[in-house]
N, C-alpha and C positions, 0 to 999 in steps of 0.2 A: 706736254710732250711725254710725260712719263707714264700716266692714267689712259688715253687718248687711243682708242682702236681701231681707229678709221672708220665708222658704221656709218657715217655718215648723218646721224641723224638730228644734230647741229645744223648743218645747212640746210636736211628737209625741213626743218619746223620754222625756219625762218622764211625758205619757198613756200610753203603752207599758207603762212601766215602773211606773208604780200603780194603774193603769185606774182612771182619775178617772171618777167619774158622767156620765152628762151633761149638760152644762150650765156641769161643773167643769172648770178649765184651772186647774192650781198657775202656768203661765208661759205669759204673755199676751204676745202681740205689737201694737205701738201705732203707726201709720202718723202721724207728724207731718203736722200741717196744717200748708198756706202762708203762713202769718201765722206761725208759728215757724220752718219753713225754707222758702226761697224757692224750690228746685229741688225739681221735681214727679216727676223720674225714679227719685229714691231717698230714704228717712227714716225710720227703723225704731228704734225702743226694742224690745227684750225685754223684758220684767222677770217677776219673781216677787217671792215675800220679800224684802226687803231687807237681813234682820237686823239692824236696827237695833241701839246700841247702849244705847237707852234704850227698848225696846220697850214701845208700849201697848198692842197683845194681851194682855203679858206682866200688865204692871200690874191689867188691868181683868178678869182673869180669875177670878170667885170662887172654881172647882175648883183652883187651880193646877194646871192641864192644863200650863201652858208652863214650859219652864227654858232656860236661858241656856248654855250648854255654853265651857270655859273657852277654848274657839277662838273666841265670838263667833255661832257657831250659834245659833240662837232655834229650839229643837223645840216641838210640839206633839203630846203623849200624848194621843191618841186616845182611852183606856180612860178616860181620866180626864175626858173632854168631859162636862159634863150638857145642850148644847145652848142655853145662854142666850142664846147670841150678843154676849156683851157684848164681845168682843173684832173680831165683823166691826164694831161701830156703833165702835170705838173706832182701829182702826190707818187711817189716812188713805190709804194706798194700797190698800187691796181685797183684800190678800192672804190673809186667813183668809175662805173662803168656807163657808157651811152647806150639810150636805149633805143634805138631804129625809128621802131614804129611810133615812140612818142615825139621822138627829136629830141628830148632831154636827156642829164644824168642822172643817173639814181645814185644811191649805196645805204650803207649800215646807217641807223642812228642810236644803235645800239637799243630798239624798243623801248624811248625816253616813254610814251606815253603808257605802255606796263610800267615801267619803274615810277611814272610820275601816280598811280595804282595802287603801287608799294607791293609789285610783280618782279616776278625776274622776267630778264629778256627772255626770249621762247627759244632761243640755242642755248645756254643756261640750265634754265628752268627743262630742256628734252635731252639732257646729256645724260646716258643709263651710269655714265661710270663715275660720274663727278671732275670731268676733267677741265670744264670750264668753268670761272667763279668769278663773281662780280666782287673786287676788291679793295680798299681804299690802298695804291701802291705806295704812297707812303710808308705806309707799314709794313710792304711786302722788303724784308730785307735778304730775305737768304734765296733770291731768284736772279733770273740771267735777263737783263734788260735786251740783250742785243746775242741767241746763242747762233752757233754756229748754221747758216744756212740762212738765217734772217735779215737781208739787208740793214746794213750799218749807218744811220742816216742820225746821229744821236742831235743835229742841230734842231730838227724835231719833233724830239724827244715824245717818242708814241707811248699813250698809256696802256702799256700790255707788259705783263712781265711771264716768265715761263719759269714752270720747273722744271730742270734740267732732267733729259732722260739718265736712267738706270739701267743696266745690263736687264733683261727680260730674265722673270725667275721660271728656271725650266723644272719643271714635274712629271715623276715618269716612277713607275715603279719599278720597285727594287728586285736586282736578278737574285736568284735564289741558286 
């Protein structure tokens, strides 16, 4: 939130790199309203998947399309989709989307098979400013699990943590 300029180029390089339908974006960008932040010059969520660590894709999937991978990953097996959708009606942020023309669902896997590389994901790895980071949250202690604006669903517990935005530092030269 605080780093994050809207350039979008997060979500290109992940459209890039699966050529999402149209219509599909796996990593959406979210412009805060003023009634969550008060400065109107910068306020940008990325997101995608969350991975949750109690995923309800996972749960409400009758193919068991999804599995849990023992780093926390939440995939989605494609072969194994039958197109119910029970998983877009079920995960609260939007992330498993249907996709028409195949009849299935897609979303994020967070590019396990770059990280399985010893890559970073390609929204990651194409952020010009550093505002997305791949991190063991454990560790992450001084971030806002749940901030303002981000659906509150802590039962769960998605692994994304944020740093909280900052007032924008404005620059401008000095009247003489």
């Amino acid at each position: 939130m605080d780093k994050c300029l809207g350039c979008y180029t997060c979500a290109m390089a992940c459209k890039n790199l699966y050529h999402q339908d149209k219509g599909i974006a796996w990593r959406r960008l979210h412009s805060l309203s003023q009634d969550i932040w008060p400065h109107s010059e910068r306020a940008w969520i990325s997101l995608a998947c969350n991975h949750c660590e109690h995923p309800a894709c996972l749960k409400a999937c009758p193919a068991k399309a999804y599995y849990k991978r023992d780093d926390g990953i939440v995939v989605h097996d494609e072969s194994r989709c039958i197109g119910c959708r029970n998983c877009v009606r079920n995960c609260p942020y939007g992330a498993p989307q249907y996709n028409r023309t195949e009849g299935r669902v897609e979303k994020c896997s967070l590019c396990y098979q770059r990280i399985d590389a010893g890559l970073k994901p390609a929204c990651v790895q194409s952020c010009p400013v550093g505002a997305l980071e791949l991190v063991d949250v454990v560790e992450m202690t001084d971030t806002a699990r749940f901030p303002a604006g981000f659906p509150y669903y802590p039962q769960l517990n998605p692994s994304v943590r944020f740093m909280t935005a900052r007032a924008p530092m404005m620059f401008g030269r000095e009247e003489k």
